[in-house]
Chimera marker file (.cmm) of the C-alpha trace (Angstrom):
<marker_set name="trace">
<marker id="1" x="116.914" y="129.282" z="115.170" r="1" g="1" b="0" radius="0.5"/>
<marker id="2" x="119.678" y="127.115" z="115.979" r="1" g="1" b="0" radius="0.5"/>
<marker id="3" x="118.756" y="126.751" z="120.024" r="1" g="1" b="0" radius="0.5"/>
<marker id="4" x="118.483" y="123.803" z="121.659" r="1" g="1" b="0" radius="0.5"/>
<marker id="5" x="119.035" y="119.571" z="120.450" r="1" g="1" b="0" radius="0.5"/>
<marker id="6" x="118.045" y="118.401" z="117.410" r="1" g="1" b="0" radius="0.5"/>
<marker id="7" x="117.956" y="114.318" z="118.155" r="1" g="1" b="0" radius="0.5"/>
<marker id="8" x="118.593" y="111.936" z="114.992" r="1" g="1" b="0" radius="0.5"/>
<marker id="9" x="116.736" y="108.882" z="115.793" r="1" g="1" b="0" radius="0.5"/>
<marker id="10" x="118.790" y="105.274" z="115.070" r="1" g="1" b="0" radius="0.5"/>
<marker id="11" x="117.317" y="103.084" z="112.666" r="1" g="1" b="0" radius="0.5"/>
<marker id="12" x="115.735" y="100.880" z="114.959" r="1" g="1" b="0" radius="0.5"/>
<marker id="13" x="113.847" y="104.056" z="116.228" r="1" g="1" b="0" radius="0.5"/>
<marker id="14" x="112.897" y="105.039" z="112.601" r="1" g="1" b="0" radius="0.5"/>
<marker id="15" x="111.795" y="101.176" z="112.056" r="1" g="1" b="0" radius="0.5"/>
<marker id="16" x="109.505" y="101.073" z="115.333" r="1" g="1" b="0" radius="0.5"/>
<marker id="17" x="107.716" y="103.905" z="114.146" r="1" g="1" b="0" radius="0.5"/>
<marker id="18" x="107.513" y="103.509" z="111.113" r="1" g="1" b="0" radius="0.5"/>
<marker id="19" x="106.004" y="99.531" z="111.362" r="1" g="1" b="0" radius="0.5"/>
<marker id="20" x="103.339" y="101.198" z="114.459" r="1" g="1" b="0" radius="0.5"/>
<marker id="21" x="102.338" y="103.868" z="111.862" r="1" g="1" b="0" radius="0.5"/>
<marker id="22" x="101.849" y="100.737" z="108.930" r="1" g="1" b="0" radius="0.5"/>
<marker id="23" x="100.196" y="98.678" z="111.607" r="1" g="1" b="0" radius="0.5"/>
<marker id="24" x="97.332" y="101.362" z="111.992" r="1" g="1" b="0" radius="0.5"/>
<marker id="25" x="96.636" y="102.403" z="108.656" r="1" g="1" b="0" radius="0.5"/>
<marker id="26" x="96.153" y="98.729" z="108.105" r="1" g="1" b="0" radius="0.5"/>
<marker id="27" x="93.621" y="98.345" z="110.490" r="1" g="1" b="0" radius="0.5"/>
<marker id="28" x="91.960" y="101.727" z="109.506" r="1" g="1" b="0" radius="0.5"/>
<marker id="29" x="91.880" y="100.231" z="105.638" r="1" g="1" b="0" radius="0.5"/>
<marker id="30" x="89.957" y="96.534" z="106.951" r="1" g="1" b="0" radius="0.5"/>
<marker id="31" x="87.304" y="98.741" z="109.622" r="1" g="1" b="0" radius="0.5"/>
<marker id="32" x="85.920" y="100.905" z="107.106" r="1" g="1" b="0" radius="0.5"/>
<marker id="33" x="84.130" y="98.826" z="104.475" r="1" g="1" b="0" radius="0.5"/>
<marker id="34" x="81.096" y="100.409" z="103.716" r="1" g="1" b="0" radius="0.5"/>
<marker id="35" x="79.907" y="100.218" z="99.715" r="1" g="1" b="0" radius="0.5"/>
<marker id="36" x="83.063" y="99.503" z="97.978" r="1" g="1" b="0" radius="0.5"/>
<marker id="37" x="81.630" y="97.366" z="95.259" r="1" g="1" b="0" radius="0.5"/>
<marker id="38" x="81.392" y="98.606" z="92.188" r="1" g="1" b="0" radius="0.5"/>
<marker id="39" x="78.106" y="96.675" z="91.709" r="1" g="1" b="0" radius="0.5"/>
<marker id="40" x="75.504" y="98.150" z="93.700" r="1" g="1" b="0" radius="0.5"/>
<marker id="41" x="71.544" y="97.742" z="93.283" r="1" g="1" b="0" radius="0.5"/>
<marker id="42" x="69.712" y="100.906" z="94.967" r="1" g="1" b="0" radius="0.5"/>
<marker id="43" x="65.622" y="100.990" z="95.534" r="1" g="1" b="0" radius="0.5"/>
<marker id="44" x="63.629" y="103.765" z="97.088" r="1" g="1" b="0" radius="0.5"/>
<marker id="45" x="60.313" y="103.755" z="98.912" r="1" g="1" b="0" radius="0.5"/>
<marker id="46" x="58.676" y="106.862" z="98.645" r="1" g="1" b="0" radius="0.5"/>
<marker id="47" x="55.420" y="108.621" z="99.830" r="1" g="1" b="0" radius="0.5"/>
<marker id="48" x="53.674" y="110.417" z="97.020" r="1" g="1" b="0" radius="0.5"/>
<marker id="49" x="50.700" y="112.919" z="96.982" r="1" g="1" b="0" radius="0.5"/>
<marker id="50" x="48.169" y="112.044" z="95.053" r="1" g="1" b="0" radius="0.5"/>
<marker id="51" x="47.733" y="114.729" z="92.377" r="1" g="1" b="0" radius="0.5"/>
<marker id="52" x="46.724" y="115.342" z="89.285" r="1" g="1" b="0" radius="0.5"/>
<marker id="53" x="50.218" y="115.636" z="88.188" r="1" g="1" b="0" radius="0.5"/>
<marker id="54" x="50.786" y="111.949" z="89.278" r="1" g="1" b="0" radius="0.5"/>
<marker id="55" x="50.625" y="109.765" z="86.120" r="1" g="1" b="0" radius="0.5"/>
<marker id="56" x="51.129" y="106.539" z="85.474" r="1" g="1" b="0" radius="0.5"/>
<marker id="57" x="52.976" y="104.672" z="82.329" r="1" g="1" b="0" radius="0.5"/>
<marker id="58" x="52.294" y="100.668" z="82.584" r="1" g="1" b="0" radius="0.5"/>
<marker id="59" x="54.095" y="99.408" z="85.786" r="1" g="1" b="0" radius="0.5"/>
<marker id="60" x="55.778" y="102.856" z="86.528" r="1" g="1" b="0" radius="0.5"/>
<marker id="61" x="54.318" y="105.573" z="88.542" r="1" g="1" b="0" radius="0.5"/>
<marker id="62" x="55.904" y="109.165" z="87.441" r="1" g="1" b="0" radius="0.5"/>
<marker id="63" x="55.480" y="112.960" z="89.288" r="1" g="1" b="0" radius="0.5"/>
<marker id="64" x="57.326" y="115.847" z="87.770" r="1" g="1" b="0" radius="0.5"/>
<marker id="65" x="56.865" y="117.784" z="90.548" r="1" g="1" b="0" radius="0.5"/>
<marker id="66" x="59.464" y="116.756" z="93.694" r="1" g="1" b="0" radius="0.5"/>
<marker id="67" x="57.712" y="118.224" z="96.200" r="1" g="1" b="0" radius="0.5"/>
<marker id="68" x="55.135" y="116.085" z="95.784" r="1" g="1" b="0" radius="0.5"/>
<marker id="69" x="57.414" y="112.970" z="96.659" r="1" g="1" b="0" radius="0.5"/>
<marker id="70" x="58.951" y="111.818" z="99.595" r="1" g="1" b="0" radius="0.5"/>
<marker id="71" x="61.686" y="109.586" z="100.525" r="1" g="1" b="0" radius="0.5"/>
<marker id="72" x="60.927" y="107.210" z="103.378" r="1" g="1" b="0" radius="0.5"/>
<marker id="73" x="63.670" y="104.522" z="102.673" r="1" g="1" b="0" radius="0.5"/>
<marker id="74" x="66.556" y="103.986" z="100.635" r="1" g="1" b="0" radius="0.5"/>
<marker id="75" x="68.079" y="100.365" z="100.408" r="1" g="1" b="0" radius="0.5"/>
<marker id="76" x="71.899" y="99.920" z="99.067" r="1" g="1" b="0" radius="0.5"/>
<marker id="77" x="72.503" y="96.256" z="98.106" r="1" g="1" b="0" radius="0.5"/>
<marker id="78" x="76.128" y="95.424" z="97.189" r="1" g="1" b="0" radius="0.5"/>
<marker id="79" x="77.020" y="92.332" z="94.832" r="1" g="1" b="0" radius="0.5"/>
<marker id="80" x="73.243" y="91.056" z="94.306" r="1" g="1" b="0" radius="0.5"/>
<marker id="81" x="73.336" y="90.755" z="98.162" r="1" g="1" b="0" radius="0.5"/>
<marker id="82" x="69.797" y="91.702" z="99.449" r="1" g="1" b="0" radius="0.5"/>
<marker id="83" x="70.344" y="90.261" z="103.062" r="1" g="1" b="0" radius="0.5"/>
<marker id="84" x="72.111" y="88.376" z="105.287" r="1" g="1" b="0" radius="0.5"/>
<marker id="85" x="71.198" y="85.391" z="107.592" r="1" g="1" b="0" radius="0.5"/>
<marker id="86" x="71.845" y="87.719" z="110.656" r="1" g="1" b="0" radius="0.5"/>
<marker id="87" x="69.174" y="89.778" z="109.340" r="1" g="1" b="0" radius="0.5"/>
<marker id="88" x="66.690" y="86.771" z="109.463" r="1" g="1" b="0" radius="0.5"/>
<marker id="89" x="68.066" y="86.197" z="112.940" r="1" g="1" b="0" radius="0.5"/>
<marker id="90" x="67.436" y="89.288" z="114.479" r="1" g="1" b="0" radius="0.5"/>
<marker id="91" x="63.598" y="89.568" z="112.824" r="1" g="1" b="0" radius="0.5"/>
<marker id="92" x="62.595" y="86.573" z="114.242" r="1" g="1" b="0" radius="0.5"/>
<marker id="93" x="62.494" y="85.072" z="110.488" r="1" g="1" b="0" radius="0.5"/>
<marker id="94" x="65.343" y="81.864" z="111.093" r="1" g="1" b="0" radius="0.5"/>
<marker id="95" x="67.504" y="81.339" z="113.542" r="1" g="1" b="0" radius="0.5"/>
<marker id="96" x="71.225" y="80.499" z="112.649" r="1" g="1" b="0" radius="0.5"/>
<link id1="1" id2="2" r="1" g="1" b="0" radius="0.2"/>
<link id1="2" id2="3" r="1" g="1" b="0" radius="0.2"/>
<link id1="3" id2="4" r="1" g="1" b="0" radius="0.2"/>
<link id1="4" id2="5" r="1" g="1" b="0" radius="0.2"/>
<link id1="5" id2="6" r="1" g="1" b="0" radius="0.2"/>
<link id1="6" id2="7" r="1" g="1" b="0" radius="0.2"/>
<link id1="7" id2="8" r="1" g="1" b="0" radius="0.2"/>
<link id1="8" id2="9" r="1" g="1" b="0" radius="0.2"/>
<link id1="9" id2="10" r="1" g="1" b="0" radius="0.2"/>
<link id1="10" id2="11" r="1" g="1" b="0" radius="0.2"/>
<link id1="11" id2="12" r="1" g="1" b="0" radius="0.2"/>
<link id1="12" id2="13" r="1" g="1" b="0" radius="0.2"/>
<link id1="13" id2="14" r="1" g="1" b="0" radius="0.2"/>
<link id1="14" id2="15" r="1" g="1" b="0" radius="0.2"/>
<link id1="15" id2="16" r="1" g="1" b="0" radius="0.2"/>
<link id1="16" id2="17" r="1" g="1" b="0" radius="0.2"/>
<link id1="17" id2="18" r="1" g="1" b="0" radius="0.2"/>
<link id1="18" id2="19" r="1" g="1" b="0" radius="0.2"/>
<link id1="19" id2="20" r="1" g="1" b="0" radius="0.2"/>
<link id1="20" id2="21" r="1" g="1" b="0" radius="0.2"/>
<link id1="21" id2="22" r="1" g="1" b="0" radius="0.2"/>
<link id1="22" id2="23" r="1" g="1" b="0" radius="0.2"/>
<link id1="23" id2="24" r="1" g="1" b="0" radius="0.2"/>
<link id1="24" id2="25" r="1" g="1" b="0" radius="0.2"/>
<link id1="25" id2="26" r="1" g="1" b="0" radius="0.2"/>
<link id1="26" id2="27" r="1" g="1" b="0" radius="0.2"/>
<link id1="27" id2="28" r="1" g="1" b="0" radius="0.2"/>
<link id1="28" id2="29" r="1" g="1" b="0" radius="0.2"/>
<link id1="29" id2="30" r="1" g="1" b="0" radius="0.2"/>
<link id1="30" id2="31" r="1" g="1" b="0" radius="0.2"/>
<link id1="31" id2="32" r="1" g="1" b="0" radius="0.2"/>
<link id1="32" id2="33" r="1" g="1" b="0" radius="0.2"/>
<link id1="33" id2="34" r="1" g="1" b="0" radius="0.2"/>
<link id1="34" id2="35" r="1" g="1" b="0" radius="0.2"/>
<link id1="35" id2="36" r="1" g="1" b="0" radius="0.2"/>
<link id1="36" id2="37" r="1" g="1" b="0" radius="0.2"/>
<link id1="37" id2="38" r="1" g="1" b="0" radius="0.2"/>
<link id1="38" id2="39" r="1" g="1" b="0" radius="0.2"/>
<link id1="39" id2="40" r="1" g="1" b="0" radius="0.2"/>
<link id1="40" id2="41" r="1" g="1" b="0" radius="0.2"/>
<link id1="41" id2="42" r="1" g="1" b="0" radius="0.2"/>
<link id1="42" id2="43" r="1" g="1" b="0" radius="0.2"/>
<link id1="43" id2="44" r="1" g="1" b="0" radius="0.2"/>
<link id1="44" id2="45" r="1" g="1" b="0" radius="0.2"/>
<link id1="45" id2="46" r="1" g="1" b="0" radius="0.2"/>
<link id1="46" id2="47" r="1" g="1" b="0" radius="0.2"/>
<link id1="47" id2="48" r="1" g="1" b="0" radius="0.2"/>
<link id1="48" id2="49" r="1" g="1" b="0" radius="0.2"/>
<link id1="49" id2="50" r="1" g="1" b="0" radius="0.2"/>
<link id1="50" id2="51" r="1" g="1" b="0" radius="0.2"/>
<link id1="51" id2="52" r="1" g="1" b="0" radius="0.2"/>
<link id1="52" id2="53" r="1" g="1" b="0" radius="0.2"/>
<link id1="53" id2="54" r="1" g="1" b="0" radius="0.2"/>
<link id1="54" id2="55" r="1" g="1" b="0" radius="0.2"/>
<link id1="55" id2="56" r="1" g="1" b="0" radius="0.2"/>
<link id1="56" id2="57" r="1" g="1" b="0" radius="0.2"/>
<link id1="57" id2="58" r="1" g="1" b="0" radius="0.2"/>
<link id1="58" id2="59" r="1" g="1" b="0" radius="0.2"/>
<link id1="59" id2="60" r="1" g="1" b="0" radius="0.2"/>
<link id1="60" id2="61" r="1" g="1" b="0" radius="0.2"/>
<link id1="61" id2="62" r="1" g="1" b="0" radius="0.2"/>
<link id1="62" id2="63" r="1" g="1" b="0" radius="0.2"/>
<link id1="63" id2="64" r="1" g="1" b="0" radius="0.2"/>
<link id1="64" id2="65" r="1" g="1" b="0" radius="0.2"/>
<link id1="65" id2="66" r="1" g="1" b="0" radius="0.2"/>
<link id1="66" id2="67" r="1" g="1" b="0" radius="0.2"/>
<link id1="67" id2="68" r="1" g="1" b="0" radius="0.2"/>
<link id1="68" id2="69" r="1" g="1" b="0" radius="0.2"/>
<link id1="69" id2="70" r="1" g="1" b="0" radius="0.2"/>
<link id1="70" id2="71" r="1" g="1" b="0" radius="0.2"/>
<link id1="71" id2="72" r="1" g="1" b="0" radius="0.2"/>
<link id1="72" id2="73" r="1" g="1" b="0" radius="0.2"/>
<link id1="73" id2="74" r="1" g="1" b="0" radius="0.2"/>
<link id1="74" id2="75" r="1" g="1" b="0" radius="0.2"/>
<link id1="75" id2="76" r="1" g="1" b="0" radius="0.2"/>
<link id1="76" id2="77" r="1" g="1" b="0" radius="0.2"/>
<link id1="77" id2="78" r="1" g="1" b="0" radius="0.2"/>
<link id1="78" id2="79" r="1" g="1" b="0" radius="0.2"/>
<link id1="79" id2="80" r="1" g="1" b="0" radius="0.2"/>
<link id1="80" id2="81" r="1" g="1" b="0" radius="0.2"/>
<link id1="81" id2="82" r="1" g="1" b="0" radius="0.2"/>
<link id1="82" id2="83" r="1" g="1" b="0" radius="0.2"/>
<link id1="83" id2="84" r="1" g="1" b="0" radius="0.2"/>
<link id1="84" id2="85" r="1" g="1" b="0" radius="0.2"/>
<link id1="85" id2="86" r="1" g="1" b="0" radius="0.2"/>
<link id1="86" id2="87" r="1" g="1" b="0" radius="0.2"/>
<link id1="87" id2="88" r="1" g="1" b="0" radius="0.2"/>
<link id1="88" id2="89" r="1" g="1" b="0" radius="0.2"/>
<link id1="89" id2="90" r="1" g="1" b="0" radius="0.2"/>
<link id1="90" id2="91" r="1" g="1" b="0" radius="0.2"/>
<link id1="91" id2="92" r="1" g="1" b="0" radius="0.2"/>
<link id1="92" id2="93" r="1" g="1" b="0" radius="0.2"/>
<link id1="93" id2="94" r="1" g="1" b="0" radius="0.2"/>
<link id1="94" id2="95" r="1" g="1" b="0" radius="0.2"/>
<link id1="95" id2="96" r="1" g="1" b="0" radius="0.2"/>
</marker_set>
């Protein structure tokens, strides 16, 4: 301990780095955006066996047993937001 230079950097130093290091976490903070509402709609599309376990209550389709369902697809919306007219574009459904 006590070997070698211990360099205090000026205030312009400590400034420079200090505004580089702010600079990145403020891009970081606007690239990652990914389901920060607090209003989100969710919807799954399954596969299910047909059993006699499978029953069905009005509208709704229920199975106790998880094994006998499957998760193909599961769609996050944020805000109400089902789509977006790039969407549409890419399909083939409108162009922009």
């Amino acid at each position: 301990m006590g070997k070698g230079q211990h360099h205090m950097p000026t205030k312009e130093e400590l400034v420079q780095h200090y505004n580089r290091v702010n600079t990145v976490l403020q891009c970081r903070a606007t690239q990652s955006r990914f389901l920060q509402s607090r209003n989100l709609n969710c919807v799954a599309l399954c596969e299910v066996i047909t059993s006699k376990d499978l029953q069905k209550h009005g509208n709704i389709w229920v199975c106790l047993i998880s094994d006998h369902v499957c998760t193909r697809f599961f769609f996050v919306y944020e805000d109400g937001q089902v789509g977006n007219k790039e969407i549409l574009r890419v399909t083939g459904g409108q162009s922009t």
